[in-house]
ROSE-4610 file (N, C-alpha, C; in Angstrom, 1 decimal, always signed):
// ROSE-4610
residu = [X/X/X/X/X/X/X/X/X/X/X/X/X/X/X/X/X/X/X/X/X/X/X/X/X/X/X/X/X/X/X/X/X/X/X/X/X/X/X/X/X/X/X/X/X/X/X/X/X/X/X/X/X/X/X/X/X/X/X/X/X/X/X/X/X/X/X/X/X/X/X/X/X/X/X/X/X/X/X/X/X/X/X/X/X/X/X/X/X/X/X/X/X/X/X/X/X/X/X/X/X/X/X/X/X/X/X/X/X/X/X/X/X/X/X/X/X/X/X/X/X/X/X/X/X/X/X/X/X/X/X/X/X/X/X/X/X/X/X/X/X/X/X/X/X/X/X/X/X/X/X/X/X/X/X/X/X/X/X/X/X/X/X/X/X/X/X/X/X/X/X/X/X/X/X/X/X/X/X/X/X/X/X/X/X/X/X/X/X/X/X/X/X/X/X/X/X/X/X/X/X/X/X/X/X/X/X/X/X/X/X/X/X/X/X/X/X/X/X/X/X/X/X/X/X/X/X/X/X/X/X/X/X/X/X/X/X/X/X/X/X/X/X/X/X/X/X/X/X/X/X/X/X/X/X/X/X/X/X/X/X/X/X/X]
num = [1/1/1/2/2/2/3/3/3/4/4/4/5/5/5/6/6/6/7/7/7/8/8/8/9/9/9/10/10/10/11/11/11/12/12/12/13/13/13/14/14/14/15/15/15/16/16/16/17/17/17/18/18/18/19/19/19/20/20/20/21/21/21/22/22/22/23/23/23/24/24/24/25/25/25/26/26/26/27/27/27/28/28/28/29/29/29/30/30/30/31/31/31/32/32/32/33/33/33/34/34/34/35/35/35/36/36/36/37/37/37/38/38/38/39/39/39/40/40/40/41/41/41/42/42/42/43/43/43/44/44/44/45/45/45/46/46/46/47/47/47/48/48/48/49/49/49/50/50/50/51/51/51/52/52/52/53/53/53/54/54/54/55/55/55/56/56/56/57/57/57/58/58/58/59/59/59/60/60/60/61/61/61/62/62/62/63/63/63/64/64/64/65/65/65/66/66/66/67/67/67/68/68/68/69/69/69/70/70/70/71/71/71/72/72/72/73/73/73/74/74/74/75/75/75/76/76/76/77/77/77/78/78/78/79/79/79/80/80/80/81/81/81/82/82/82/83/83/83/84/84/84/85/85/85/86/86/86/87/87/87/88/88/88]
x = [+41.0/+41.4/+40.5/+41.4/+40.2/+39.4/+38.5/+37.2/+37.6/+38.0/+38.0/+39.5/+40.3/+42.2/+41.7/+40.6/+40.5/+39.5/+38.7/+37.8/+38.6/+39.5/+40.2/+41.7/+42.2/+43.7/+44.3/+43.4/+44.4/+44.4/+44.9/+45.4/+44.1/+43.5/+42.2/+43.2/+42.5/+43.1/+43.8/+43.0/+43.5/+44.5/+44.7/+46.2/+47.4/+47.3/+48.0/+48.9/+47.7/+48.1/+48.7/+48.0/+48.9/+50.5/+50.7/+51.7/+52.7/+52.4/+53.1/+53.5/+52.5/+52.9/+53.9/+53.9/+55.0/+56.2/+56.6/+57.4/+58.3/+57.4/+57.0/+58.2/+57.6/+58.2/+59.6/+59.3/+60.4/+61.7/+61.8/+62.6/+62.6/+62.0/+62.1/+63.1/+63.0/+63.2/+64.7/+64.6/+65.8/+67.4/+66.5/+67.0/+68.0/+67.1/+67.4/+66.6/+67.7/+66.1/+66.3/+65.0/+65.4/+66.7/+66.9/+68.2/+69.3/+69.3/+70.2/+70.2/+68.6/+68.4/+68.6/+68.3/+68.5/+70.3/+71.2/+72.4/+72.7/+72.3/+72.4/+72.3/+70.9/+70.4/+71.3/+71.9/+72.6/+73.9/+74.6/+76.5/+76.0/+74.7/+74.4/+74.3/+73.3/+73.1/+74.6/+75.6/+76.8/+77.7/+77.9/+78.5/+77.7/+77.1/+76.0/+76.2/+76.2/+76.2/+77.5/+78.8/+79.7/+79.5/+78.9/+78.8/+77.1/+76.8/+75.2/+74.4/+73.8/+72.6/+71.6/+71.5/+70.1/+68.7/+67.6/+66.6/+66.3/+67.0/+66.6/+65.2/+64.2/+63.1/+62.4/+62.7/+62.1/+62.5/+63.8/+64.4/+63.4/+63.9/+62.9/+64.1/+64.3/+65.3/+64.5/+64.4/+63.7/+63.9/+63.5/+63.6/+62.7/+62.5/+61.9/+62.4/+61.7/+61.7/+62.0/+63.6/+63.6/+62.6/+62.2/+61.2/+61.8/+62.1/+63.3/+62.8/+63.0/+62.1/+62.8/+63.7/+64.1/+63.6/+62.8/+62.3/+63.1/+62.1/+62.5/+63.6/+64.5/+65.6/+65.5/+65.5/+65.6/+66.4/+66.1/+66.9/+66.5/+67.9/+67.7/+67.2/+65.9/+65.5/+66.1/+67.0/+66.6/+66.0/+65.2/+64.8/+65.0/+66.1/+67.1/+66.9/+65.8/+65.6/+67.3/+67.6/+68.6/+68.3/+68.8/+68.7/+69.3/+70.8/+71.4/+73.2/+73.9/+75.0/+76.3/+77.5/+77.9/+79.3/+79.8/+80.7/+82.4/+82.8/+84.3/+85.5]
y = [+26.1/+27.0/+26.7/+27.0/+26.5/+27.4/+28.0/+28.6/+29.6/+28.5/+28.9/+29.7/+29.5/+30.0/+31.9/+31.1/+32.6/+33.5/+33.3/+34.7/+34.5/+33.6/+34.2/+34.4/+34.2/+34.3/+33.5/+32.6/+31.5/+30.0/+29.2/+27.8/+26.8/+26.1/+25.4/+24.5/+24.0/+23.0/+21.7/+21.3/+20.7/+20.6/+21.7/+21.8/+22.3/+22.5/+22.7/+21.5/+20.3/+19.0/+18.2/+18.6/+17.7/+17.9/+19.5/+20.3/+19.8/+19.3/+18.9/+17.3/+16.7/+15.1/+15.1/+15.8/+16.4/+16.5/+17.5/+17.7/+16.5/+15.9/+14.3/+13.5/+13.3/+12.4/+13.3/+14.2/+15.0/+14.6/+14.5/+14.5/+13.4/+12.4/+10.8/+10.5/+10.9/+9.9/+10.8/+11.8/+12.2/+12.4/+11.7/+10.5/+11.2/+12.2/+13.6/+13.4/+13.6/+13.5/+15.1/+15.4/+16.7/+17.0/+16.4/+16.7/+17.2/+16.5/+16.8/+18.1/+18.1/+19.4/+21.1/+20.7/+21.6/+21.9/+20.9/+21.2/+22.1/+21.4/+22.2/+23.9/+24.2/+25.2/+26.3/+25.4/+25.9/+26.5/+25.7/+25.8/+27.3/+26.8/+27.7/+29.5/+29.4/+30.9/+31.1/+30.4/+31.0/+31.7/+30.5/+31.3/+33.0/+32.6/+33.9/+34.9/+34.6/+35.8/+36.6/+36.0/+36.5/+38.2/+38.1/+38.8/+39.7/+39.2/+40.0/+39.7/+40.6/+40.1/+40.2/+39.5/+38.4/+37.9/+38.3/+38.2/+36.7/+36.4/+34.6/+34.5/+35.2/+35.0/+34.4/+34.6/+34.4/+33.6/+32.9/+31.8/+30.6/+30.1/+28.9/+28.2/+27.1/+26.1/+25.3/+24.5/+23.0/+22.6/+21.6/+20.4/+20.5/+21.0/+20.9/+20.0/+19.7/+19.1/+20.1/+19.7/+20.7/+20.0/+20.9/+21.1/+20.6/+19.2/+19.2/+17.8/+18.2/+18.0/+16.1/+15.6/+14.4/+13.7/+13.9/+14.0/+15.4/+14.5/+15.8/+15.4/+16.6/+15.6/+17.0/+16.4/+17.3/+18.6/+19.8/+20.7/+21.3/+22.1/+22.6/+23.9/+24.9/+25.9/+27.0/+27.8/+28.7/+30.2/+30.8/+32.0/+32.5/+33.6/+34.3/+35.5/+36.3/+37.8/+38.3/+39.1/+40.6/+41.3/+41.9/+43.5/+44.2/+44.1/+45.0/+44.3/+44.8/+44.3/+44.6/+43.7/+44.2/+45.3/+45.7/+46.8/+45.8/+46.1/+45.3/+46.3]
z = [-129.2/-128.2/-127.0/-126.0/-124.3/-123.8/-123.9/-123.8/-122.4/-121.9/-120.1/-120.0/-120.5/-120.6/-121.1/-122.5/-123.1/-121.9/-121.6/-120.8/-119.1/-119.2/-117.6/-117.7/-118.6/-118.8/-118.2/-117.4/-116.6/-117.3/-117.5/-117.7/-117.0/-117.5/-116.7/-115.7/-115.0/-113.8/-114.7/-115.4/-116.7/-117.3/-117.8/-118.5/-117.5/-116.2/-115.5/-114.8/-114.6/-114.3/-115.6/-116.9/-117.9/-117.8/-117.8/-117.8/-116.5/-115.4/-114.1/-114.7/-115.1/-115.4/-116.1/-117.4/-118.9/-118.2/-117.0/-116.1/-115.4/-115.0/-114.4/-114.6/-116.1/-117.0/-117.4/-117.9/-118.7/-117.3/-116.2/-115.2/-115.1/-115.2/-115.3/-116.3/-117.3/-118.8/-118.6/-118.3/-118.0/-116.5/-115.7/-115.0/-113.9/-113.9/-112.4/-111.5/-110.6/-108.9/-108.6/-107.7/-107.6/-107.1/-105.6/-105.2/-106.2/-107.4/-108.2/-108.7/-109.1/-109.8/-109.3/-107.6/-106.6/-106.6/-106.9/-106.5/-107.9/-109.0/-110.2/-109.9/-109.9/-109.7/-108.6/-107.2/-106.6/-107.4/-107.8/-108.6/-110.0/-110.8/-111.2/-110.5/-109.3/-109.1/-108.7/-107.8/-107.2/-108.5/-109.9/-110.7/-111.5/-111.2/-112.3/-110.7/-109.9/-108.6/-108.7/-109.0/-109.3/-110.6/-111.1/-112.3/-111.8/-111.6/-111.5/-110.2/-109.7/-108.6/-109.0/-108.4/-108.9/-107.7/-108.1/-107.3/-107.2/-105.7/-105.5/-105.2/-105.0/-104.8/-106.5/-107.4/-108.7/-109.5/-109.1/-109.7/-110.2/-111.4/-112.0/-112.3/-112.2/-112.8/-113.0/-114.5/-114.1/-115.6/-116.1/-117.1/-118.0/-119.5/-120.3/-121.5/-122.7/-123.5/-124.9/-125.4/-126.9/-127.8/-128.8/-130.0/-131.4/-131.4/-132.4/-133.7/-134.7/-135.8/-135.7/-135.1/-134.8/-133.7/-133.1/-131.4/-131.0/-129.6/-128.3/-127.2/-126.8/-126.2/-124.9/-124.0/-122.2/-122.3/-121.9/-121.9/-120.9/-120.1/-118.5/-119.0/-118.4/-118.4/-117.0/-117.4/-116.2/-116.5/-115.6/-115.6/-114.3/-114.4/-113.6/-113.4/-112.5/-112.9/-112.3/-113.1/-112.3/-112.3/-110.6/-110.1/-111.1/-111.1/-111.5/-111.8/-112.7/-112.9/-111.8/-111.4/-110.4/-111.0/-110.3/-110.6/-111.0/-112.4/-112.1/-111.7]
C-alpha cells in the first residue's frame, strides 16, 4: 500500500504518471489518435442527447485495458453524468 495515497487520499505523482503512460500505450497499441477519439466521443454524446441531458462539463471518454484472464484487450470507457431524463 502507498503510504502517501493513504494519509492524503490522493494518488502520488507517481502513480499518476505510470497511469498517463498505461493510457499512452493503451491508445497506441490500440491505434487511435485522439482526433479519432474526440469524433467518437462527439457521435456518442449526440446519440445519448437524444434520450437524456447530460452534463458536458464532466464527460470522460477515453481507452482502457479489459481485465481478461487471456490478456488484456482495449475497451472504450465513458462516464456520462445525467441531469435528468428527457420527456417522450
Amino acid at each position: 500500500m502507498d503510504l502517501f495515497k493513504f494519509f492524503t487520499g490522493k494518488p502520488s505523482s507517481k502513480e499518476v504518471a505510470k497511469d498517463r503512460l498505461k493510457l499512452i500505450l493503451i491508445h497506441d497499441r490500440a491505434n487511435v489518435s485522439p482526433e479519432l477519439l474526440e469524433m467518437m466521443k462527439t457521435d456518442i454524446l449526440e446519440v445519448i442527447s437524444k434520450y437524456v441531458i447530460i452534463d458536458d462539463g464532466d464527460v470522460d471518454v477515453r481507452f482502457t485495458k479489459t481485465d481478461e484472464s487471456e490478456g488484456s484487450a482495449p475497451a472504450l470507457v465513458a462516464s456520462i453524468p445525467i441531469k435528468k431524463m428527457r420527456a417522450r
